[in-house]
N, CA, C and O atoms as a GROMACS GRO file, in nm:
protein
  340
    1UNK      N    1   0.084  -0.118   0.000
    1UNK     CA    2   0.000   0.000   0.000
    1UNK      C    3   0.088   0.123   0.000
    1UNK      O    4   0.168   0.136   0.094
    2UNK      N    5   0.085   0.185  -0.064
    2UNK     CA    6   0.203   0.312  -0.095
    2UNK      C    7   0.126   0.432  -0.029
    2UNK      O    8   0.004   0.432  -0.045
    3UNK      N    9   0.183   0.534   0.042
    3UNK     CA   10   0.141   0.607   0.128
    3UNK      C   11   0.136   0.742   0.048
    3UNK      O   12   0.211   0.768  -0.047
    4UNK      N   13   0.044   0.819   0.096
    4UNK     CA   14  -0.005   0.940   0.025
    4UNK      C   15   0.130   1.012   0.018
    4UNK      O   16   0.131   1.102  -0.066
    5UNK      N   17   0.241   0.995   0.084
    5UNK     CA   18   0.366   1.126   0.040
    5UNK      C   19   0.447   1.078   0.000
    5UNK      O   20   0.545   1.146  -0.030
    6UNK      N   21   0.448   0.906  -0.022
    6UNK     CA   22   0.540   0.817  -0.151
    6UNK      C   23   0.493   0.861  -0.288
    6UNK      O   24   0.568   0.880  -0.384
    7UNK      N   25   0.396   0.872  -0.288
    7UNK     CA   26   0.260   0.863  -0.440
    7UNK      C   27   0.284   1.059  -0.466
    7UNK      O   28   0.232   1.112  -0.564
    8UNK      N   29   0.368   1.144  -0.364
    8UNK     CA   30   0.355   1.308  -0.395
    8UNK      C   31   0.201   1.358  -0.411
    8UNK      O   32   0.161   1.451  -0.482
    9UNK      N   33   0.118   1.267  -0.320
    9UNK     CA   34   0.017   1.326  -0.305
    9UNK      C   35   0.006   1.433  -0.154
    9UNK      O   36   0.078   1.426  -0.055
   10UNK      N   37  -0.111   1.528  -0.179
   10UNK     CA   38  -0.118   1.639  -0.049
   10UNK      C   39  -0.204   1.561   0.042
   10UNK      O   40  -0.254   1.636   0.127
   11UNK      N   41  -0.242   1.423   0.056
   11UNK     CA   42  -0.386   1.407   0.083
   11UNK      C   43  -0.358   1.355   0.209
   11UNK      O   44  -0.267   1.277   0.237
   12UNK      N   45  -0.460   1.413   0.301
   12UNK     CA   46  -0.402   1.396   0.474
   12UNK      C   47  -0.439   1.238   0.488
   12UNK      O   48  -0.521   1.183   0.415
   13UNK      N   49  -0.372   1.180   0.584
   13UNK     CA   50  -0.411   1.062   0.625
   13UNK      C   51  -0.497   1.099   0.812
   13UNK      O   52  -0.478   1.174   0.908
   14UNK      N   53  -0.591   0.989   0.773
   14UNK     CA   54  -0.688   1.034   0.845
   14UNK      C   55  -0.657   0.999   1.001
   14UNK      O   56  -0.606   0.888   1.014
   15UNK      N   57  -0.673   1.058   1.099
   15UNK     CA   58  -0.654   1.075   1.238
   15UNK      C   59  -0.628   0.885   1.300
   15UNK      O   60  -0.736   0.827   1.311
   16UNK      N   61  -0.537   0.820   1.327
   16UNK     CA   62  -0.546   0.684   1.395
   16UNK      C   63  -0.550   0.717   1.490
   16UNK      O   64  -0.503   0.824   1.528
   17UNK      N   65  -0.636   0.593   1.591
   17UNK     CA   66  -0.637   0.530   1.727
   17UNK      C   67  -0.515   0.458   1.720
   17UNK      O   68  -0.480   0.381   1.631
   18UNK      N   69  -0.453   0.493   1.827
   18UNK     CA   70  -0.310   0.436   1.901
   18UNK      C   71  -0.332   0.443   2.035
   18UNK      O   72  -0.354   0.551   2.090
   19UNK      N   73  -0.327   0.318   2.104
   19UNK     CA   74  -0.332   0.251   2.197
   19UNK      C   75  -0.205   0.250   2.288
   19UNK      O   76  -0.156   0.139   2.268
   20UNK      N   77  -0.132   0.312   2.374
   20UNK     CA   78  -0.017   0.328   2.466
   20UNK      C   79  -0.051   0.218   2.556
   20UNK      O   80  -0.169   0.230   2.590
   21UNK      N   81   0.019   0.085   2.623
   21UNK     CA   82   0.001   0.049   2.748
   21UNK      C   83   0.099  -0.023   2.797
   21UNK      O   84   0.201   0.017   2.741
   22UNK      N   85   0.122  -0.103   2.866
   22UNK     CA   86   0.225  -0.168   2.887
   22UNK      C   87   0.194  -0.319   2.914
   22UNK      O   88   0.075  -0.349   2.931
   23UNK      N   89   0.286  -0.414   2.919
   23UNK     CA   90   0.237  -0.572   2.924
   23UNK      C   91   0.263  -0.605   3.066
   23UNK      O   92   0.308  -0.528   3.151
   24UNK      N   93   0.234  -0.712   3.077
   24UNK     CA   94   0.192  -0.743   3.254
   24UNK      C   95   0.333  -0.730   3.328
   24UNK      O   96   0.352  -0.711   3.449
   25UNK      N   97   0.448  -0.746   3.204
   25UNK     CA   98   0.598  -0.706   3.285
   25UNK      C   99   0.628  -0.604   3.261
   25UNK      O  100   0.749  -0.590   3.270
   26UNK      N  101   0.563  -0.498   3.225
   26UNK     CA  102   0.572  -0.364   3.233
   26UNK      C  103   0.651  -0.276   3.124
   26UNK      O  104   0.673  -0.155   3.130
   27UNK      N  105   0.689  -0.370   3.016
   27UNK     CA  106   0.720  -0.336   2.866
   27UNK      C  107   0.653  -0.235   2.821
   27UNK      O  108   0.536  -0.266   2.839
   28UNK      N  109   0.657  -0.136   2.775
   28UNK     CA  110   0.545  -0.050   2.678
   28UNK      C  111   0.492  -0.061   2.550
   28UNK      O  112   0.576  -0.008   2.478
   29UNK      N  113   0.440  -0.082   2.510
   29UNK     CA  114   0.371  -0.151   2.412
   29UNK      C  115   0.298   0.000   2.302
   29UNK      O  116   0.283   0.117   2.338
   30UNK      N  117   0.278  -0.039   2.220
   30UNK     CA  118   0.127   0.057   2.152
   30UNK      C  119   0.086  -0.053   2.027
   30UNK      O  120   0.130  -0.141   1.954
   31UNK      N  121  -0.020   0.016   2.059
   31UNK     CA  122  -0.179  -0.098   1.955
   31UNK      C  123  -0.200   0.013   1.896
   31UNK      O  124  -0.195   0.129   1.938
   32UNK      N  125  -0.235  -0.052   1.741
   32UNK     CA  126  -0.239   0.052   1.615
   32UNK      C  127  -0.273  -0.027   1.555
   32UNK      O  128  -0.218  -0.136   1.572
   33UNK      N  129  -0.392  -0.014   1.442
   33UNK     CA  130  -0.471  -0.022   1.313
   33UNK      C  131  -0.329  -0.116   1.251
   33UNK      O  132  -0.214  -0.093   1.286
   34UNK      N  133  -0.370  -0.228   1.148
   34UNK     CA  134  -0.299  -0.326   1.089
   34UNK      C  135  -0.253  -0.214   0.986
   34UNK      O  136  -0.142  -0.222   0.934
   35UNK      N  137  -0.363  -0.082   0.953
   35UNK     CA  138  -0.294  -0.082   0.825
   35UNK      C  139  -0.193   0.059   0.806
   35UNK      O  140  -0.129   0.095   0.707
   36UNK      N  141  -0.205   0.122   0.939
   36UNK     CA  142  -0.108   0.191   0.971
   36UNK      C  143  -0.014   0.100   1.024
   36UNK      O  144   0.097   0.150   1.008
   37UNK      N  145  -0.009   0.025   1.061
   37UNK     CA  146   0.175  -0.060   1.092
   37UNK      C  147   0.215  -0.085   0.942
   37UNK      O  148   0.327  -0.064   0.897
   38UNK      N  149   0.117  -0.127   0.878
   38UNK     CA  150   0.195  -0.188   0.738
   38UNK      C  151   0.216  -0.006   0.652
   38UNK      O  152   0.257   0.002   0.536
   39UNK      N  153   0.192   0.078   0.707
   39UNK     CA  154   0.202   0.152   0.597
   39UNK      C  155   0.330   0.224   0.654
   39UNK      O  156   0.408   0.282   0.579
   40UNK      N  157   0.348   0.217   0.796
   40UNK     CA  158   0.494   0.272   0.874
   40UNK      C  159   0.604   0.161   0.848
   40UNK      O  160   0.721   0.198   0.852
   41UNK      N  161   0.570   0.003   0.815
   41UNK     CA  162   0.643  -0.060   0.822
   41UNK      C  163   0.718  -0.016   0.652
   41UNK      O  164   0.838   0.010   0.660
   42UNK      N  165   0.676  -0.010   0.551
   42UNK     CA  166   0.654   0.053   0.401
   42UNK      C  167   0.744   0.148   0.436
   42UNK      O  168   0.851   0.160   0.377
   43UNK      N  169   0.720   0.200   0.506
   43UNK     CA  170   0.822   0.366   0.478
   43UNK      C  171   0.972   0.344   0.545
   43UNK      O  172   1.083   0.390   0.515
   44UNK      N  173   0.929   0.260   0.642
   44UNK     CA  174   1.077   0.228   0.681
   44UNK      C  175   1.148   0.160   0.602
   44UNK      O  176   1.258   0.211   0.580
   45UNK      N  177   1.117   0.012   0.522
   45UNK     CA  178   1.188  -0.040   0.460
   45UNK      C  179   1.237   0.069   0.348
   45UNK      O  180   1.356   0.074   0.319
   46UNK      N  181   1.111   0.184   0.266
   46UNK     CA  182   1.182   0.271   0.167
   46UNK      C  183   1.326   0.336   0.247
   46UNK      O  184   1.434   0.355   0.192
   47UNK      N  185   1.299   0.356   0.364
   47UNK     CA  186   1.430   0.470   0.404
   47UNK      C  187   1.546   0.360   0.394
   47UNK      O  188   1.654   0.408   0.356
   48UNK      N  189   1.548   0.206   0.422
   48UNK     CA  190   1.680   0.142   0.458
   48UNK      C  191   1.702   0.114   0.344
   48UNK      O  192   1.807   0.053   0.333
   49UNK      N  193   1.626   0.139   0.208
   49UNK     CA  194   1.610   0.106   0.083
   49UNK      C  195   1.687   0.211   0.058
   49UNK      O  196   1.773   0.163  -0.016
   50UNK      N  197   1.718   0.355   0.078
   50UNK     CA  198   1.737   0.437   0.012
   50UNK      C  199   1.876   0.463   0.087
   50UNK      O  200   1.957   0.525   0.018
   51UNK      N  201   1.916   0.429   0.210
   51UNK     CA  202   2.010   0.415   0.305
   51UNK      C  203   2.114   0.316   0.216
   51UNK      O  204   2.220   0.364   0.175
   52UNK      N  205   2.086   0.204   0.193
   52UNK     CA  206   2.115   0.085   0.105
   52UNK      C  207   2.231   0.159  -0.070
   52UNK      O  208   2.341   0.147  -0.125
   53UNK      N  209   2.100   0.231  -0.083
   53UNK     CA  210   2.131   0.233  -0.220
   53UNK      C  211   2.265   0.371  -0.229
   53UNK      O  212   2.354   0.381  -0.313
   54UNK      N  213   2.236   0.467  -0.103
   54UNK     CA  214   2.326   0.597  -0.104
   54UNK      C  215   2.480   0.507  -0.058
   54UNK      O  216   2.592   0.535  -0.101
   55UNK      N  217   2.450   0.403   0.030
   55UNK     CA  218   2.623   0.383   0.072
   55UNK      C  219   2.640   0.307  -0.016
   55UNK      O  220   2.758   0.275  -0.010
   56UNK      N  221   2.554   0.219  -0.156
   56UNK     CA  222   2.658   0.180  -0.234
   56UNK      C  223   2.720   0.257  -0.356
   56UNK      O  224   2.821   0.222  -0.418
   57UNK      N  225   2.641   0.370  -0.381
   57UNK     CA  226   2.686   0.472  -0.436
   57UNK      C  227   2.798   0.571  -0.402
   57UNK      O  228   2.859   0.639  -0.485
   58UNK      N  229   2.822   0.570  -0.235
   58UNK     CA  230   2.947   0.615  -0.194
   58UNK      C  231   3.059   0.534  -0.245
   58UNK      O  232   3.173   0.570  -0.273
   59UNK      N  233   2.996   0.396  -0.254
   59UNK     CA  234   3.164   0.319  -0.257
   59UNK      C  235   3.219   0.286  -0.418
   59UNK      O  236   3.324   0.232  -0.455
   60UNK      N  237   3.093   0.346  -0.505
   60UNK     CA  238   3.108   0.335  -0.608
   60UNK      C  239   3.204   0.400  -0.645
   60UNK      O  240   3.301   0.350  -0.703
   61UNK      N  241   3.186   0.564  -0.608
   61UNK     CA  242   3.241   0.667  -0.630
   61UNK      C  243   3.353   0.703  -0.552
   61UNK      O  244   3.414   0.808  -0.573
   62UNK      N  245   3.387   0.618  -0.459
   62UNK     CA  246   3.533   0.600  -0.385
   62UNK      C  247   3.623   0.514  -0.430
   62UNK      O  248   3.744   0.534  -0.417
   63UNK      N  249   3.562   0.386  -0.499
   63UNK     CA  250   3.642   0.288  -0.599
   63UNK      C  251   3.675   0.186  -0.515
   63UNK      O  252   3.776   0.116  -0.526
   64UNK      N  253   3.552   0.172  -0.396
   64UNK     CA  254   3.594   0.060  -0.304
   64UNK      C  255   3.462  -0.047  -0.366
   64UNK      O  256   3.430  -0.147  -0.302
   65UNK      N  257   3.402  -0.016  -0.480
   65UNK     CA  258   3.290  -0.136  -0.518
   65UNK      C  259   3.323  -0.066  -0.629
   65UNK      O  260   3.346   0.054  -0.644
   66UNK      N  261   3.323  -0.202  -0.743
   66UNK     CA  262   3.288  -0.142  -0.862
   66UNK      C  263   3.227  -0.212  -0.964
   66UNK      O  264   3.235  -0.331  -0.931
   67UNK      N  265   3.175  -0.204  -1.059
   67UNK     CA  266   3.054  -0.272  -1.136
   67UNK      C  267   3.122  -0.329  -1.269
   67UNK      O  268   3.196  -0.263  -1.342
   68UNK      N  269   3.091  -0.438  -1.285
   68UNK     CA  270   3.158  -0.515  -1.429
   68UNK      C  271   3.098  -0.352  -1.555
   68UNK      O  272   3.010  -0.267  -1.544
   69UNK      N  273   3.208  -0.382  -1.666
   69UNK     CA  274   3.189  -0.343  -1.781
   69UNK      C  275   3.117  -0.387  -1.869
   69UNK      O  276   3.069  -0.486  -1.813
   70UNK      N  277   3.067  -0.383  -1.986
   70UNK     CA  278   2.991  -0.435  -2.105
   70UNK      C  279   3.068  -0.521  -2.148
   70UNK      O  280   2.998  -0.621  -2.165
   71UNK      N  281   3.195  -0.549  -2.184
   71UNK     CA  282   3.275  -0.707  -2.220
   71UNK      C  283   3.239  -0.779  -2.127
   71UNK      O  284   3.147  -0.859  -2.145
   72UNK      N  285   3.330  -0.762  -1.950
   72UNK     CA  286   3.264  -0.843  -1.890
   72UNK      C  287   3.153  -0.915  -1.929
   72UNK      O  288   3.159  -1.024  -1.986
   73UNK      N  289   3.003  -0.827  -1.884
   73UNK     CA  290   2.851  -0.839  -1.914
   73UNK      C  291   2.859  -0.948  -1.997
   73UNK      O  292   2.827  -1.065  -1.976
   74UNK      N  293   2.915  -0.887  -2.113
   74UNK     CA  294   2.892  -0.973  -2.232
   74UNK      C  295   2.953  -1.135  -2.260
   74UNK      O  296   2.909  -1.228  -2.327
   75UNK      N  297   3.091  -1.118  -2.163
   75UNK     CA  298   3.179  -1.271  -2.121
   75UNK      C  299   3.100  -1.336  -2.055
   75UNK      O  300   3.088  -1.458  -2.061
   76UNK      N  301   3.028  -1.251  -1.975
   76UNK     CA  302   2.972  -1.334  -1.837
   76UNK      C  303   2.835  -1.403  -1.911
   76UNK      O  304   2.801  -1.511  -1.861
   77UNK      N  305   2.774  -1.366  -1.995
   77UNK     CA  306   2.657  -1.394  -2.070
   77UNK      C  307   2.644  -1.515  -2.147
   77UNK      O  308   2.545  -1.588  -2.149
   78UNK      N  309   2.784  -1.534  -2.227
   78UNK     CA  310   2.833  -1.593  -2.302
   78UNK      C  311   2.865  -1.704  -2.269
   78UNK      O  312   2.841  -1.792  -2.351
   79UNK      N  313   2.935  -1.746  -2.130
   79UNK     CA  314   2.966  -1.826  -2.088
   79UNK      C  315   2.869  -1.959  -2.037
   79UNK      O  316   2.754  -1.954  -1.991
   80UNK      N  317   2.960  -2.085  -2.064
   80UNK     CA  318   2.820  -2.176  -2.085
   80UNK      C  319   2.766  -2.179  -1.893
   80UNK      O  320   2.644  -2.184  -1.875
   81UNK      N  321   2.853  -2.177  -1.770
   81UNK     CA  322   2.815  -2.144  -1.674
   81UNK      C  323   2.871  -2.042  -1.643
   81UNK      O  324   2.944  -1.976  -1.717
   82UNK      N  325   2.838  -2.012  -1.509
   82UNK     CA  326   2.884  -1.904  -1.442
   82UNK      C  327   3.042  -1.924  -1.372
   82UNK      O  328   3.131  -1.841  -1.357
   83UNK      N  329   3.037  -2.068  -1.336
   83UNK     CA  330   3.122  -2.096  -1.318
   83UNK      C  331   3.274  -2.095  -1.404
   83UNK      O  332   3.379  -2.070  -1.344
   84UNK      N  333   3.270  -2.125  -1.558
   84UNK     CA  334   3.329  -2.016  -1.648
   84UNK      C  335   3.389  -1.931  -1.631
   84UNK      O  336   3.510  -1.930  -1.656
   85UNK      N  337   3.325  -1.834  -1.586
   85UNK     CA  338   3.356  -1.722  -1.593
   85UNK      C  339   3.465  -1.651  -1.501
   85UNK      O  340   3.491  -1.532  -1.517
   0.00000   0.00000   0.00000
């Protein structure tokens, strides 16, 4: 379910019930709507998604990772396994 400010929409999301309490060992807890967890759970994976993708772009551009060429590509393609290669 993609959330109204993934999608660059203005459109408010509507007021949730959230539940604060704690469990009988005194943990704190909160109770929330299935589809607000899945839609906070969504945004988090985008941020470690985007976390993910910026540090391999640092190391791209530091020359500590670097990405096969089009021969490669094309050796690696070619080859009857991978193992080949």
């Amino acid at each position: 379910m993609p959330s109204a400010h993934a999608a660059g929409s203005t459109a408010r999301i509507a007021p949730v019930t959230i539940v604060r309490t704690r469990t009988p060992s005194g943990e704190a807890i909160v109770i929330l709507p299935e589809v607000e967890f899945e839609r906070l759970r969504e945004l988090a994976e985008d941020t470690l998604d985007t976390r993910v993708i910026e540090g391999l772009q640092r190391h791209l551009n530091a020359g500590v990772e670097e990405l096969l060429d089009e021969a490669d590509l094309d050796a690696l393609r070619a080859a009857p396994s991978l193992l080949a290669f």
